[in-house]
C-alpha positions in Angstrom: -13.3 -23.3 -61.1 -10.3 -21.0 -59.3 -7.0 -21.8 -60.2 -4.6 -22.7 -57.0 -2.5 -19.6 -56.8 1.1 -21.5 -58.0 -0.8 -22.2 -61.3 -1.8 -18.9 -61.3 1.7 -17.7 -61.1 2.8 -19.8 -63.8 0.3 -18.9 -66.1 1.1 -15.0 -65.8 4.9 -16.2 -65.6 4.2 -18.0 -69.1 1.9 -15.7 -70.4 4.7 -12.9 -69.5 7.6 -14.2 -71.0 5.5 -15.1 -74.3 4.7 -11.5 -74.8 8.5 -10.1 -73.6 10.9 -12.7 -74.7 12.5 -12.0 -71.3 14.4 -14.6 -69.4 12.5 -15.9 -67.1 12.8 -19.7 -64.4 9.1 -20.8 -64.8 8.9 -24.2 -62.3 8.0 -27.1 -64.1 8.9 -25.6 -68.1 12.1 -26.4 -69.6 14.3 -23.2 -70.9 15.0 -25.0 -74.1 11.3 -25.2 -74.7 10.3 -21.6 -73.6 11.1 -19.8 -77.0 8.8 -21.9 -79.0 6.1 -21.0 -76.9 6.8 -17.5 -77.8 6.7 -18.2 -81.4 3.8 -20.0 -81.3 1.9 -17.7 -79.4 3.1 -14.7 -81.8 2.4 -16.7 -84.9 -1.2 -17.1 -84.0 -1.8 -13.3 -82.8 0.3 -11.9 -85.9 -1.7 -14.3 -88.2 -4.5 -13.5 -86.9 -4.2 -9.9 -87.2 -3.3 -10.0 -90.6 -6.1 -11.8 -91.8 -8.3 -9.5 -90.0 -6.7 -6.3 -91.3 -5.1 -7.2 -95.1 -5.4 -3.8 -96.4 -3.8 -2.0 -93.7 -1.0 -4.5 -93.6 -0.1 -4.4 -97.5 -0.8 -0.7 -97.0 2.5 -0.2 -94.3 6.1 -1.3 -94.3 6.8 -4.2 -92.9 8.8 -2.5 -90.7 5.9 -0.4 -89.7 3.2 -3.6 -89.6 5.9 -5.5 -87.3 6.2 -2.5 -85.0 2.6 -2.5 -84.5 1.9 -6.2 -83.6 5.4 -6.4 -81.9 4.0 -3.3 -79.7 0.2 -5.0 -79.4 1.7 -8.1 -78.5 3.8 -7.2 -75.5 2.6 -4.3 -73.8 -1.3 -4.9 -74.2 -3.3 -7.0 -72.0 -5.8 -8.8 -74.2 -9.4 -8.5 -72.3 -11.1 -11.6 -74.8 -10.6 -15.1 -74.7 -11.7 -15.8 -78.2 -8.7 -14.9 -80.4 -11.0 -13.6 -83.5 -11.7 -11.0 -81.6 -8.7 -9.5 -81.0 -8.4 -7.2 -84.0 -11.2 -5.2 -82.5 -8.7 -4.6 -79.4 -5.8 -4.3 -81.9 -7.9 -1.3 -83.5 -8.0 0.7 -80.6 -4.7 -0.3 -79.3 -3.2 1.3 -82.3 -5.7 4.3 -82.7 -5.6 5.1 -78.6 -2.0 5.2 -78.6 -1.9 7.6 -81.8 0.3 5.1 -83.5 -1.2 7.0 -86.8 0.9 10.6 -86.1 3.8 8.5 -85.1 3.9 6.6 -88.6 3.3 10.0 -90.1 -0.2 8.0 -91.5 -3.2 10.0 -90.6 -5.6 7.4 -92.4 -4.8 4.6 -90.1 -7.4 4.5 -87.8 -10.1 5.0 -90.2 -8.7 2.2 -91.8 -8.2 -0.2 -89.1 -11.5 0.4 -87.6 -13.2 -0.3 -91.5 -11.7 -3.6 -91.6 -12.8 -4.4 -88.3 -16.3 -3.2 -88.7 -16.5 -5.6 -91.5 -15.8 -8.6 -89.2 -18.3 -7.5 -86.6 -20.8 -7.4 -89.2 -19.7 -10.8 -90.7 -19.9 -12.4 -87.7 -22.9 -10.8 -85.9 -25.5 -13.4 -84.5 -28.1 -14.5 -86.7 -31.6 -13.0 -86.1 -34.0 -13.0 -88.9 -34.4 -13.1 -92.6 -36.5 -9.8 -93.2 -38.4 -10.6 -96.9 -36.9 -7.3 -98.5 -39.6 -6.8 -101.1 -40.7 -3.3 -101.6 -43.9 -4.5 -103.3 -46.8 -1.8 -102.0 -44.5 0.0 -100.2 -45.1 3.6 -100.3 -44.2 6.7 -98.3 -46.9 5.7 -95.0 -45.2 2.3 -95.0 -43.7 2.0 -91.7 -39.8 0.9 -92.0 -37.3 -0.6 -89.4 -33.7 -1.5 -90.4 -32.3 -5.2 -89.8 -29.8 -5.8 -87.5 -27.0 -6.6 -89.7 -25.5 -3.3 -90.1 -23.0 -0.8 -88.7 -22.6 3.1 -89.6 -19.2 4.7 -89.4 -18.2 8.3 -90.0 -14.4 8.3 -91.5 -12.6 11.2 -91.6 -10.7 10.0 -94.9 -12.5 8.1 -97.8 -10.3 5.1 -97.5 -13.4 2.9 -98.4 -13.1 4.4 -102.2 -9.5 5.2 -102.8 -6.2 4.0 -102.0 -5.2 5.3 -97.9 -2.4 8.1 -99.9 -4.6 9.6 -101.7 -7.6 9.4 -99.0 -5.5 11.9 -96.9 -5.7 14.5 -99.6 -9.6 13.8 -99.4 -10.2 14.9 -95.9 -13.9 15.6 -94.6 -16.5 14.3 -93.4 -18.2 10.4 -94.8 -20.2 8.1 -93.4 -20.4 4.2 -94.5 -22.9 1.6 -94.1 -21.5 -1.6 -93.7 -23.9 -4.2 -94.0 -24.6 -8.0 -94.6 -26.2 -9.5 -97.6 -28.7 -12.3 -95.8 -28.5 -14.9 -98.7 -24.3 -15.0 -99.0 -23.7 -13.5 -95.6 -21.0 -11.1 -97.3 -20.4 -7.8 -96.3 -20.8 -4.7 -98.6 -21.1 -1.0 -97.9 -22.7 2.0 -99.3 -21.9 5.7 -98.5 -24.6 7.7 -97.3 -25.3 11.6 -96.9 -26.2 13.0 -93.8 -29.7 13.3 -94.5 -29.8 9.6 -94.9 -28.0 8.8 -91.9 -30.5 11.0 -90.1 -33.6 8.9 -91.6 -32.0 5.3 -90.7 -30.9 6.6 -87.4 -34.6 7.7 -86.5 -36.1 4.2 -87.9 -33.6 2.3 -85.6 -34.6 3.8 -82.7 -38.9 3.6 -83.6 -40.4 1.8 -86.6 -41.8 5.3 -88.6 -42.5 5.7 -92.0 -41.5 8.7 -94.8 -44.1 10.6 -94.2 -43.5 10.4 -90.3 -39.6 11.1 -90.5 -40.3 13.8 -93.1 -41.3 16.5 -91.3 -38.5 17.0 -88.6 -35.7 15.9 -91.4 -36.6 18.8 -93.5 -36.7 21.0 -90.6 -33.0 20.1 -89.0 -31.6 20.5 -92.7 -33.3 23.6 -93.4 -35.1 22.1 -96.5 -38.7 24.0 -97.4 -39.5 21.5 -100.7 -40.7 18.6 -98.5 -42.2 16.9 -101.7 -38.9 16.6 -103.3 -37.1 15.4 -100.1 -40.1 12.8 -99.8 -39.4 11.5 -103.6 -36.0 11.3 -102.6 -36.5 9.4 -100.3 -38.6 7.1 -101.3 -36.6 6.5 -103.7 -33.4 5.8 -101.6 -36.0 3.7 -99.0 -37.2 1.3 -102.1 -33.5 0.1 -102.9 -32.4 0.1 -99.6 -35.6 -2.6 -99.0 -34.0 -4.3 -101.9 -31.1 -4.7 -100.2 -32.6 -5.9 -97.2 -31.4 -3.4 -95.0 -35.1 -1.6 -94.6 -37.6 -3.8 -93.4 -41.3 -3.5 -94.1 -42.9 -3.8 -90.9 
């Protein structure tokens, strides 16, 4: 249903003053009452964000956490409607605006964007519950991945050490985030490039070992295929204990 364009008005005139704390003559609001909707409004957003983002906030100041959701909350116009998701807009609000040189914290974003990843995977829409047994599975058996997942390349290994210490760590890392189907908690795993290369190629087309093999070993440059295959079968077996490979 459209809103009649005076209530229109007064929602952006509301919605204004709760992000700007300016002084504003809103028809049919009371001044007196005007600054606890601000606090209100700011309560849920800050709590909000710092539920979805614990590490990075007892990782900064306060002064530096405050000028982050202080910045978020006034100058950025929130695309969602459902306040969980917010963080994920908070993430790139910070990371766009290079908030991370400005704080003199060059693990931020890869820190932000972890925590966040983790939501998304927590809450993703349930699907199916694959059976995860690796009983006669062997290197023909074709393989998909289930749905529950997310892959991440960080820049800083802030998923293993503390975000000060990541920063002397810098390279190149890439993180599965995944969800266990029995709990529905999130875990992760770090993976080499060669494994990314194999889950990426099963996401897109159920193949098995043997099918993925031969290309893998060519884009690494690897002549022992029967070692590579071991290795993966290996890697394939606990990664169907996990539930994260599918037999199909």
């Amino acid at each position: 249903m459209l809103l009649q364009a005076e209530t229109k008005q007064i929602q952006e005139q509301l919605a204004r003053y709760c992000r700007t704390g300016q002084d504003t003559d809103i028809k049919g609001v009371r001044q007196d009452r005007l600054s606890h909707y601000r606090r209100l409004v700011y309560n849920a957003v800050s709590n909000t964000l710092e539920s979805a983002f614990p590490i990075s906030e007892e990782w900064l100041s306060t002064e530096e956490w405050q000028l982050l959701v202080g910045d978020f909350f006034e100058h950025h116009d929130a695309q969602t409607p459902s306040i969980w998701k917010l963080p994920e807009e908070f993430a790139n609000y910070i990371i766009e605006n290079d908030y991370a040189a400005q704080l003199n914290k060059p693990a931020l974003n890869d820190l932000l964007w972890f925590e966040w990843l983790e939501i998304e995977v927590h809450t993703m829409e349930d699907k199916f519950e694959p059976e995860g047994t690796n009983s006669n599975f062997s290197v023909k058996t074709p393989l998909s991945i289930n749905p529950y997942y997310r892959i991440q390349q960080l820049k800083y290994p802030i998923h293993m050490i503390h975000a000060d210490q990541a920063v002397k760590e810098e390279g190149e890392y890439f993180v599965l985030i995944y969800r266990l189907i029995e709990s529905g908690q999130v875990r992760f795993i770090q993976l080499s490039p060669m494994h990314i290369f194999f889950i990426d190629k099963i996401s897109n087309q159920t193949q098995s070992i043997s099918q993925v093999l031969p290309e893998l070993c060519s884009v690494f440059g690897i002549d022992n295929l029967e070692s590579v295959k071991d290795h993966l079968f290996l890697f394939c077996s606990n990664m169907i204990t996990k539930k994260i490979l599918i037999i199909s």
